[in-house]
MIKEDREN-233919 format. One record per residue (C-alpha): residue number from 1; x, y, z. Coordinates in pm, 1 decimal. Layout:
REM residues N
R     k          X          Y          Z
R   NUM          X          Y          Z
...
//
This chain:
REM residues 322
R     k          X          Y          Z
R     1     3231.0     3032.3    23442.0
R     2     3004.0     3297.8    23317.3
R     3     2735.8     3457.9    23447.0
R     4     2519.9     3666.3    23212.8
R     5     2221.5     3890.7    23171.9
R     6     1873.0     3740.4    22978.1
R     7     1923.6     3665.0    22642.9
R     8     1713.7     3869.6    22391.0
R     9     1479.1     3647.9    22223.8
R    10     1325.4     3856.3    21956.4
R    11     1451.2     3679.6    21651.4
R    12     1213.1     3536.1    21496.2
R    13     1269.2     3145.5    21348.2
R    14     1078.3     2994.8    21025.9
R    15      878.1     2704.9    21069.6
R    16      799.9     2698.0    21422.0
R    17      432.3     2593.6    21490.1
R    18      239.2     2821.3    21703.2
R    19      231.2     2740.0    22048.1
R    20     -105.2     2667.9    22245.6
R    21      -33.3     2740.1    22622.9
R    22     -138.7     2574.0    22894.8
R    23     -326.1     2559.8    23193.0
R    24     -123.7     2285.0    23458.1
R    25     -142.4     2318.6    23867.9
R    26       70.1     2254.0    24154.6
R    27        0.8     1931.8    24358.3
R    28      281.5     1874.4    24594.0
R    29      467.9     2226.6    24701.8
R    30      381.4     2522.9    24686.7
R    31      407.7     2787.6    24441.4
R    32      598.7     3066.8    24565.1
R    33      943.8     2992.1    24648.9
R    34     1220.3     3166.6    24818.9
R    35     1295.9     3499.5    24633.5
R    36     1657.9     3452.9    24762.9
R    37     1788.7     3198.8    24541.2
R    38     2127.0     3186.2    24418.5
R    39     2194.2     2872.3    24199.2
R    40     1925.5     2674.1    24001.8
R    41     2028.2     2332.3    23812.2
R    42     1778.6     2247.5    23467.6
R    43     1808.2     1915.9    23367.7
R    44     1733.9     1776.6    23073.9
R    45     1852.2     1433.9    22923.5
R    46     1663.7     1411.7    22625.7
R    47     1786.1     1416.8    22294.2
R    48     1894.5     1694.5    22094.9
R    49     1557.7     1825.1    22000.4
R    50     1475.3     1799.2    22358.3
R    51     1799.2     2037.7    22452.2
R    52     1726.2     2261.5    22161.3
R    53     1347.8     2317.4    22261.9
R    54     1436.1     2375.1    22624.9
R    55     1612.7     2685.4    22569.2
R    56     1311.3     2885.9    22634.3
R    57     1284.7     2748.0    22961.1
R    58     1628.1     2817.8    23050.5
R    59     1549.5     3158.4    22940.4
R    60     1237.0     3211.2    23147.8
R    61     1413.6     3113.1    23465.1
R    62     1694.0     3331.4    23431.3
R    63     1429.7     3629.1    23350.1
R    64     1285.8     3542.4    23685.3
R    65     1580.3     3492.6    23885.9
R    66     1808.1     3741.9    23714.8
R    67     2076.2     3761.0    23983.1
R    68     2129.2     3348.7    24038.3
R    69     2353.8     3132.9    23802.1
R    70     2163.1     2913.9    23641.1
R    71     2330.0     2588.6    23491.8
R    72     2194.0     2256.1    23303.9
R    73     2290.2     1925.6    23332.9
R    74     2273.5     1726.1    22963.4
R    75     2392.4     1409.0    22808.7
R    76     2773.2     1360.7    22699.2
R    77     2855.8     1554.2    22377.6
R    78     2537.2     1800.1    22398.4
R    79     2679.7     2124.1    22596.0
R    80     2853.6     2194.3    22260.7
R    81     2519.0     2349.3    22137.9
R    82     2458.3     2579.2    22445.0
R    83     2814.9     2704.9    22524.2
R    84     2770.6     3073.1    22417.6
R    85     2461.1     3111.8    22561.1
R    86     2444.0     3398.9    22770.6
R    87     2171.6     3294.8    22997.7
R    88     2387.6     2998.9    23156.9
R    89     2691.1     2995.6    23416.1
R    90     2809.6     2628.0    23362.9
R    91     2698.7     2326.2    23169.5
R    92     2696.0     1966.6    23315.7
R    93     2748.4     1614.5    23080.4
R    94     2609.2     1309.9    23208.7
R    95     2878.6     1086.4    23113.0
R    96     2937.0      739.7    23047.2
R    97     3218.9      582.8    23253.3
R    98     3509.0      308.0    23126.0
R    99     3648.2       30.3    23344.2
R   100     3539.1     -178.4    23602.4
R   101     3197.6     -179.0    23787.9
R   102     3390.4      -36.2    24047.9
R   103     3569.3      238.3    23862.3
R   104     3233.0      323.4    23720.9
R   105     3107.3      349.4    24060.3
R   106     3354.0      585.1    24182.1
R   107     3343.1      835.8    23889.7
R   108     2951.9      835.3    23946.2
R   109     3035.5      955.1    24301.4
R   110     3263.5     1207.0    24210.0
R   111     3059.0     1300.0    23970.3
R   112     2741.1     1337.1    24242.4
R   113     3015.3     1506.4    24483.2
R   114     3066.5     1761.2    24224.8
R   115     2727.6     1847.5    24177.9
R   116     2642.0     1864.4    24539.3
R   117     2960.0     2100.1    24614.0
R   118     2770.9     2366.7    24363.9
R   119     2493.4     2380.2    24627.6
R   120     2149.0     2439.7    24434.7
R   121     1884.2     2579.4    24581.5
R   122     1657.6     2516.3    24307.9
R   123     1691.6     2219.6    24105.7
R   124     1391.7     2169.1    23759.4
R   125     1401.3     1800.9    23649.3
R   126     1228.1     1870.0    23271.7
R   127     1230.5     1505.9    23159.4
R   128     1061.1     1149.6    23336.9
R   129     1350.9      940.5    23335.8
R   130     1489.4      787.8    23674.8
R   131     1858.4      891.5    23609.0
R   132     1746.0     1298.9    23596.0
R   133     1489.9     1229.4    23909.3
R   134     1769.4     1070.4    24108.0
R   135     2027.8     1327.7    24023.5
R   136     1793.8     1578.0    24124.8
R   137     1734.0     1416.6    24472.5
R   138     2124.5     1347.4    24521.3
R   139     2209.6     1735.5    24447.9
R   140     2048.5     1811.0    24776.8
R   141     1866.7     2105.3    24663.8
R   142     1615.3     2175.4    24907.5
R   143     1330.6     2263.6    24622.9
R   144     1344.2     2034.4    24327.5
R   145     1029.5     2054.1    24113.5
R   146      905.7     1819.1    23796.2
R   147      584.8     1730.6    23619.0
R   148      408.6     1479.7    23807.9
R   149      337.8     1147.1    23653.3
R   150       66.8      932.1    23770.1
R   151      178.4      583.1    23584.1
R   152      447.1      489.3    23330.9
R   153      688.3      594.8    23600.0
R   154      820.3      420.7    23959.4
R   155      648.1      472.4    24236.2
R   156      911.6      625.0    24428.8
R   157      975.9      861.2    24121.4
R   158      785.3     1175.4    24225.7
R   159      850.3     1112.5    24600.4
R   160     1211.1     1260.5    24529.1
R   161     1081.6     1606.4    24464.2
R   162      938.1     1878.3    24660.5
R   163      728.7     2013.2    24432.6
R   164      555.7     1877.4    24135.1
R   165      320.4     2053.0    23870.9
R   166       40.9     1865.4    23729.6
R   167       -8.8     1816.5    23324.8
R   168     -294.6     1846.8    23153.0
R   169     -558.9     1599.8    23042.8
R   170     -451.1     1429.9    22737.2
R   171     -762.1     1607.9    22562.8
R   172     -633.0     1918.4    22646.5
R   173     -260.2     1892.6    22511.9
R   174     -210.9     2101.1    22220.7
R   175      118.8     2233.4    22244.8
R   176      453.4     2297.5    22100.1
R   177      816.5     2115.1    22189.9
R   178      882.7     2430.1    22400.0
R   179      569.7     2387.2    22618.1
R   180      699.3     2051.6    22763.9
R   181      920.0     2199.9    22990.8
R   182      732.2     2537.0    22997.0
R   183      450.8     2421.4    23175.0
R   184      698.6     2270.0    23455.4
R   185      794.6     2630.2    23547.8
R   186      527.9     2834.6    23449.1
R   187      287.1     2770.5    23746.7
R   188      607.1     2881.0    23991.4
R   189      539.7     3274.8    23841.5
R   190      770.6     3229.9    23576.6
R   191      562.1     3400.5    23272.4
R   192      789.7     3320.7    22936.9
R   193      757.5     3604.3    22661.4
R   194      898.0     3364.6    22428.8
R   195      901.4     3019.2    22300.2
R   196     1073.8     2973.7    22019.3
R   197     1429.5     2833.3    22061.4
R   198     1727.5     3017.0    21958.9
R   199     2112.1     2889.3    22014.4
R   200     2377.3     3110.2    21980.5
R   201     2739.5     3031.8    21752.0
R   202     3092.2     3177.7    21833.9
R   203     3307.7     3318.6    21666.2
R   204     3544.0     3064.3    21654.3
R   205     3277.4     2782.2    21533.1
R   206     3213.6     3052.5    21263.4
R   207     3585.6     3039.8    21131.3
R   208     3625.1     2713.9    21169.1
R   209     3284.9     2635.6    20970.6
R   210     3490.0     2853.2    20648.0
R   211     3732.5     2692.0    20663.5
R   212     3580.8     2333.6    20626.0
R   213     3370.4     2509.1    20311.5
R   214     3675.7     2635.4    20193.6
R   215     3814.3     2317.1    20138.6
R   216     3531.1     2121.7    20069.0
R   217     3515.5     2402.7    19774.3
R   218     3145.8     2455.0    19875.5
R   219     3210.9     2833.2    19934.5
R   220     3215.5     2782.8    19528.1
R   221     2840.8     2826.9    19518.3
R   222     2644.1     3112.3    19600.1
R   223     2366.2     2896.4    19675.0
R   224     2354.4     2575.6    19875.7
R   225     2100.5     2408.3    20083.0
R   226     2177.9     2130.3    20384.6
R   227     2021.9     1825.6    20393.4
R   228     1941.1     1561.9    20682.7
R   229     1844.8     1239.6    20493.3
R   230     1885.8      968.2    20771.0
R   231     1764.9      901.4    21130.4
R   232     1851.2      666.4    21407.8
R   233     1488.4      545.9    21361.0
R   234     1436.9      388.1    21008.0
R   235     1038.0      399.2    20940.7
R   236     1134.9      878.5    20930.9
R   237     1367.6      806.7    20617.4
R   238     1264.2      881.7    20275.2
R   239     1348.1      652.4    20024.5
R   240     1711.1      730.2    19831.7
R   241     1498.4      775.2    19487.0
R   242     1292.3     1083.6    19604.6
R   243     1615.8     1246.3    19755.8
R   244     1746.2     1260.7    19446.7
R   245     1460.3     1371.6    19245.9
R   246     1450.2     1668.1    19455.1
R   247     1824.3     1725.4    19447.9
R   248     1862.5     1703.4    19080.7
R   249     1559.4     1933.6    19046.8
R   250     1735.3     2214.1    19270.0
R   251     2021.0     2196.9    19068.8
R   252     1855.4     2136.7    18706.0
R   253     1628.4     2459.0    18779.7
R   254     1806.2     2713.6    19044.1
R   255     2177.7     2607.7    19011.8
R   256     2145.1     2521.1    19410.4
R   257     2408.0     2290.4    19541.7
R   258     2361.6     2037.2    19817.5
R   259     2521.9     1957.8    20148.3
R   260     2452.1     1641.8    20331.7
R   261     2493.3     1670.7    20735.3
R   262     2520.3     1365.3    20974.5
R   263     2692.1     1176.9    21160.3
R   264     2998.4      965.9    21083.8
R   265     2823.1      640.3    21094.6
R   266     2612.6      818.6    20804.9
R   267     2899.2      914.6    20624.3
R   268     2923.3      625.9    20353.9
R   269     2546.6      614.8    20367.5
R   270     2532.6      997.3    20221.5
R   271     2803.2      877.0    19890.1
R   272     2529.5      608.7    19861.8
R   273     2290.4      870.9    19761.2
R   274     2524.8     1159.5    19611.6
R   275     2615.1      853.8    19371.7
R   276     2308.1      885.7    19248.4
R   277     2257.0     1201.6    19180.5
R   278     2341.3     1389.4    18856.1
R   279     2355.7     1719.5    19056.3
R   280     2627.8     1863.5    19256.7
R   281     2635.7     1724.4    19610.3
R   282     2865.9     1751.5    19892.0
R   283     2907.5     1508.5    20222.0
R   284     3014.4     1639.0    20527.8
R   285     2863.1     1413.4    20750.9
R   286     3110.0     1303.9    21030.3
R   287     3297.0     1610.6    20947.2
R   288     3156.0     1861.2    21197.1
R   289     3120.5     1862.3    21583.3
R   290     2774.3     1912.5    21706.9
R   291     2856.2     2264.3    21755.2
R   292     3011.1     2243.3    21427.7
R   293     2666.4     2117.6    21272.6
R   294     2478.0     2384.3    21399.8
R   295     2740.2     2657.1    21245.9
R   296     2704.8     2442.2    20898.1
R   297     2314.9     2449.5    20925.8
R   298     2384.9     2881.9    21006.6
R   299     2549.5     2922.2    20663.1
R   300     2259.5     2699.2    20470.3
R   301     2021.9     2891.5    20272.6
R   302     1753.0     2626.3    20379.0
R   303     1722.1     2329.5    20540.1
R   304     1589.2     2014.5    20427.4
R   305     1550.2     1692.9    20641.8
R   306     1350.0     1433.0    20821.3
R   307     1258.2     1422.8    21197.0
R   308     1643.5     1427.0    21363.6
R   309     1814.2     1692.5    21550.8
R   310     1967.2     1869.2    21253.9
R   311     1581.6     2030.1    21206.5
R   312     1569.1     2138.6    21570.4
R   313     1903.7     2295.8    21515.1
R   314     1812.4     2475.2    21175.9
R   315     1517.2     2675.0    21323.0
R   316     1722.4     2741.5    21598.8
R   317     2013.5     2891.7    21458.8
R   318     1773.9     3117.2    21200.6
R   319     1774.5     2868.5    20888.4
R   320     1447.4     2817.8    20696.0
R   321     1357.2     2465.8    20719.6
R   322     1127.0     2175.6    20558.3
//
């Protein structure tokens, strides 16, 4: 696995929202820790968004422990996004297990094993859930640190960490998706110089991105925009009609072509809508990876879309979005 120097994070990313920072506290620990730390574990199990907006935080604890290997554990199919970056030596999946009750039991373990046999010394829970609070107990790190939660959460939730870092009061929180997990690790001395995500694409996503434009004939155009019209959650859609207003006005007026992202189970969804349009439209939802997607949204000239992780990925990769 690699281990790598800080990341530069000087690029700068269109339509980010300035960040407000904030002002948390330690209540359980202390907040100086061992200077001698060799491995550190981030967890975070959110969505995509959530694993796009906590690369700054990965970041900021790699500035401040330079010489450890710092690692993050994610859901199944996420690590795609964060394989080239340089800041992180491995990248766990959370996965979810076939078979039996007792099959599923055992690849848990080994699972739990396998963590524990990497032997963190510093483990940063960035989410609420129970899984990530357990999994940071069962690692047997002997500092594990999360935001502390004083309801919405079991009571023997913050009782499996050593240290735990107060929020704010809800008057007080103005912030961006970066300072969520910020504020867990700022008040341990780590001082960010940057919030604004940034994910990195190889070379070989790159190639293999041509060569699904190639065929798709989209390399055709010398302008084309991406577009994210659906979402898990229905009430963030748009109706079909206004999509293609828009898209038959960017190709009536600038000649700009169209490329719908998503997932597979979108797929017939997005020839719905490019039926509709007079404009020229192309579908490659279900075509890419997640990696993939975020090499697609790389090439795009802009990026339009509702609240879903193809946004998150956009700004992150460079792309102007709306």
């Amino acid at each position: 696995m690699r281990v790598c120097d800080t990341p530069s994070t000087g690029r700068d990313v269109v339509g980010v929202a300035q960040v407000t920072l904030l002002q948390t506290m330690i209540i359980k620990g202390g907040s100086e820790i061992n200077s001698n730390v060799r491995n550190i574990l981030l967890i975070q199990l959110g969505d995509i968004g959530d694993v796009v907006w906590a690369t700054p935080t990965f970041w900021a604890v790699k500035e401040l422990y330079p010489n450890a290997n710092v690692s993050v554990l994610l859901r199944e199919g996420f690590g795609a996004l964060l394989e080239e970056d340089p800041s992180l030596h491995k990248i766990f999946e959370v996965r979810s297990y076939k078979g039996s009750l007792f099959n599923k039991a055992i690849e848990q373990i080994r699972f739990i094993r396998g963590l524990r046999r990497e032997r963190f010394d510093l483990v940063f829970d960035l989410r609420a859930g129970d899984r990530g609070a357990i999994t940071a107990w069962l690692t047997g790190a002997p500092v594990r640190v999360a935001i502390f939660y004083d309801r919405g959460v079991p009571f023997w939730r913050n009782r499996l960490f050593t240290h735990l870092v107060a929020s704010p009061a809800a008057a007080k929180r103005v912030f961006g998706a970066a300072e969520q997990s910020l504020c867990i690790v700022r008040e341990l001395g780590i001082d960010p110089k940057n919030g604004i995500p940034k994910l990195w694409i190889s070379k070989d996503v790159k190639k293999r991105i041509r060569e699904i434009l190639d065929t798709e004939k989209i390399t055709g155009f010398p302008r084309w925009i991406t577009l994210n019209p659906f979402s898990r959650w229905e009430y963030k859609e748009w109706g079909y009609d206004k999509w293609v207003q828009i898209l038959n006005w960017l190709w009536d007026e600038y000649g700009v072509a169209t490329v719908i992202v998503g997932s597979g189970n979108e797929r017939e969804r997005a020839f719905e809508l490019i039926n509709k349009c007079q404009g020229q439209v192309f579908n490659l939802a279900g075509r890419t990876t997640l990696g993939e997607l975020a090499g697609v949204l790389g090439f795009s000239h802009l990026h339009i879309g509702v609240d879903s992780a193809a946004p998150h990925i956009a700004a992150a990769v460079g792309t102007p979005t709306i």
